[in-house]
C-alpha positions in Angstrom: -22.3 25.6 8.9 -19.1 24.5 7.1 -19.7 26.3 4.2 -20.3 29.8 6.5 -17.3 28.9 8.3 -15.4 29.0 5.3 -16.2 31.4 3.2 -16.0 34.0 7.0 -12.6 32.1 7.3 -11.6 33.3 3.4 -12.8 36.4 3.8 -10.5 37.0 6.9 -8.0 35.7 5.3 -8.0 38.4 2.1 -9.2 41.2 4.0 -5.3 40.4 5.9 -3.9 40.1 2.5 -5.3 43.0 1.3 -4.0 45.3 4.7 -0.6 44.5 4.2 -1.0 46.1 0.3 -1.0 49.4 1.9 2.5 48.9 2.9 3.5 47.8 -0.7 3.3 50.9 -2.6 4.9 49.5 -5.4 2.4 47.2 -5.8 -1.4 48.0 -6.2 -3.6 45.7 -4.2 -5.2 43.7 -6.8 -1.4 42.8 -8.0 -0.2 42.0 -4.4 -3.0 40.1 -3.9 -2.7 37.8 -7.0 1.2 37.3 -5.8 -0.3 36.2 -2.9 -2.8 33.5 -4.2 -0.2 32.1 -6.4 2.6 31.9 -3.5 -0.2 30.2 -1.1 -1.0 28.0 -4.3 2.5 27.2 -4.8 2.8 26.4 -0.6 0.0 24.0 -1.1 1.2 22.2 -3.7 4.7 21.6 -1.8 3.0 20.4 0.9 0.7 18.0 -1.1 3.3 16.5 -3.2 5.7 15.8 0.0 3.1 14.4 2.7 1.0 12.1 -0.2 4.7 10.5 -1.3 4.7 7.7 1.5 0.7 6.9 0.6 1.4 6.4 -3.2 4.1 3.7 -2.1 3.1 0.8 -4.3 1.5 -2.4 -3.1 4.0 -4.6 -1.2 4.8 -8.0 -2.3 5.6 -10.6 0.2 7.7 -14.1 -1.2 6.6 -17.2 0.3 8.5 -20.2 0.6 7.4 -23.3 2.2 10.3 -26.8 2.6 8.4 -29.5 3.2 10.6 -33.5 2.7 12.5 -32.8 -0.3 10.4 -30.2 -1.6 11.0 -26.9 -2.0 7.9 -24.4 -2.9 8.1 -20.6 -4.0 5.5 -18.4 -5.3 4.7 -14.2 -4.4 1.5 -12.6 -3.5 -0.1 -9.1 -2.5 0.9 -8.4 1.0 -2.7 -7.2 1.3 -5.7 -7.5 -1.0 -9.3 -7.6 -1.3 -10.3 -11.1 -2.2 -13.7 -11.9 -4.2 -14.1 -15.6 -2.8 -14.0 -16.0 1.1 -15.8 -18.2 3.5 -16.7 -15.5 6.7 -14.3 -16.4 9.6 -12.7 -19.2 7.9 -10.5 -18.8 5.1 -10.5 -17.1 1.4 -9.1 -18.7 -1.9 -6.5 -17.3 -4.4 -7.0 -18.7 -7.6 -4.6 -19.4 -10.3 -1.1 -18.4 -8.7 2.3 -19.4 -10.2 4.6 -20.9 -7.9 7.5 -23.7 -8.8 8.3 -26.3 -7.0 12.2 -27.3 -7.3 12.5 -24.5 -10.1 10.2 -26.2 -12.3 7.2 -23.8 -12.5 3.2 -24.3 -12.4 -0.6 -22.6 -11.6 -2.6 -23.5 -8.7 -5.2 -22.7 -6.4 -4.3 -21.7 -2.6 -6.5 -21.7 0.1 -5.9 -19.8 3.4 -6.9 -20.4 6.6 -8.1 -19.0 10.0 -7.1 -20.5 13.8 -10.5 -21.5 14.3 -10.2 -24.0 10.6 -6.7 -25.1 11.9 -5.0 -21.9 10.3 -2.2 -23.1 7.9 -3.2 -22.8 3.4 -3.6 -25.7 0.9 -2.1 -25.6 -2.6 -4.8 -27.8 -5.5 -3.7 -28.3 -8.4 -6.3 -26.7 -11.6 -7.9 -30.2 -11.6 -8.2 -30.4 -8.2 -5.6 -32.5 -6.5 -4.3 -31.6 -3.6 -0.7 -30.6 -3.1 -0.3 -29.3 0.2 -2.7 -29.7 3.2 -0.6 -27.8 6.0 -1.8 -26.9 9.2 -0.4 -24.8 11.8 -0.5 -20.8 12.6 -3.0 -18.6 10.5 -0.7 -16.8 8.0 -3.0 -13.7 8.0 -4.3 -10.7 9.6 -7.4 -8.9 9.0 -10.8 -10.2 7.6 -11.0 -13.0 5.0 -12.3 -10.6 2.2 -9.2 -7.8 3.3 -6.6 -10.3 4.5 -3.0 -8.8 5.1 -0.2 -11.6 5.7 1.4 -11.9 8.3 5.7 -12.1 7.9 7.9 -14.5 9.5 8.7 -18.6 9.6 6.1 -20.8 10.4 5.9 -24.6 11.6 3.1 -26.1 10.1 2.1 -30.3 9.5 1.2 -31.4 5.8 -0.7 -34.0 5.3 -1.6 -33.1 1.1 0.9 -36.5 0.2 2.0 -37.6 3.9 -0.8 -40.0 5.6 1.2 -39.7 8.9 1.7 -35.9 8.5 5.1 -34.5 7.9 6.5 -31.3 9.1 7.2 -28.5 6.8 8.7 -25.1 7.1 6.8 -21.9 5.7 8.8 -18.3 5.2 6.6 -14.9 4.9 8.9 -12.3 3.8 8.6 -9.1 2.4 10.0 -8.3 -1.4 11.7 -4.4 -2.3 9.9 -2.7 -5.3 10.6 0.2 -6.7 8.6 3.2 -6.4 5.6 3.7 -8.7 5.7 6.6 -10.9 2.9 8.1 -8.8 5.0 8.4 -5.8 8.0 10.0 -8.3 4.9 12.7 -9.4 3.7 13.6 -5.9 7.7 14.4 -5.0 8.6 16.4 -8.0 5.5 18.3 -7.7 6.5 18.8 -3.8 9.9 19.9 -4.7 8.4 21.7 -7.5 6.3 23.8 -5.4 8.8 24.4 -2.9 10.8 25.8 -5.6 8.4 28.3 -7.2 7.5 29.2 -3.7 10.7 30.5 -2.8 11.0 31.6 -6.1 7.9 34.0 -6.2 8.6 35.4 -2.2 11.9 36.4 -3.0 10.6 38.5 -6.4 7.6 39.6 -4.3 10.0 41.0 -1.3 12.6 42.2 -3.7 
């Protein structure tokens, strides 16, 4: 049925074409018609390049950093990602993330947590010891396999070296990039076929 539609819809559409070379004498039909195409083909790709620019936008980063006693934790991630190791409803692990602590910079393994698991993330170390063990909101939206974080300050209770628990303070906030050369493509070739568009019409009208 689509395929009817279309080609009954594309006849339509040169059979109109091809009526208006009538009143082009200075044209043949076959000619006007090709000017025709190539302005529609230049129209399209305008439109393509502008609209896809905002959804080549590269991946945003967000910069965590979590003050917890005299400690002072940084480290950036994927605002959203898919994530290879997940427990269902409860939480998914990033493996091998730098972060420093006080500027002096390491690797580690965070763990991310849902409400129903006591929300909050735990840093291990790559043998295994635990760093952080904070509990509070869950940092995340989405499923554990697709998680997207969630921006903002956070209270959240470590117990990783504190017996007692100690409060810590976590910040989720978004980092600037620069546009991927993807997005600069899809706007030149917009701007690109806006310009042979007008171009061609004026030649074609002249």
């Amino acid at each position: 049925m689509q395929r009817a539609v279309a080609r009954y819809v594309g006849s339509g559409f040169v059979l109109s074409r091809c009526t208006r070379c009538m009143f082009q004498p200075e044209y043949t039909k076959g000619q006007l018609c090709m000017r025709r195409s190539a302005l529609l083909a230049c129209l399209t790709l305008a439109v393509v390049g502008l609209f896809a620019t905002p959804g080549a936008k590269a991946d945003s980063i967000d910069q965590f950093t979590y003050t917890v006693g005299s400690s002072t934790y940084s480290w950036q991630l994927p605002s959203t990602q898919f994530v290879g190791d997940f427990e269902l409803f409860s939480s998914f692990t990033l493996y091998d993330v730098a972060y420093s602590v006080d500027g002096s910079s390491h690797h580690g393994d965070f763990d991310f947590y849902t409400n129903s698991e006591g929300g909050g993330f735990d840093l291990y170390t790559p043998s295994g010891t635990v760093k952080i063990n904070a509990f509070g909101d869950q940092l995340f939206t989405g499923f554990v396999f697709f998680p997207t974080f969630l921006t903002g300050t956070y209270s959240l209770v470590d117990y990783g070296k504190f017996s007692g628990g100690q409060s810590g303070s976590l910040t989720i906030a978004p980092v600037s990039k620069a546009p991927e050369p993807s997005t600069v493509v899809f706007l030149a070739s917009g701007l690109l076929g806006l310009f042979l568009f007008s171009r061609m019409r004026k030649t074609a009208t002249a």
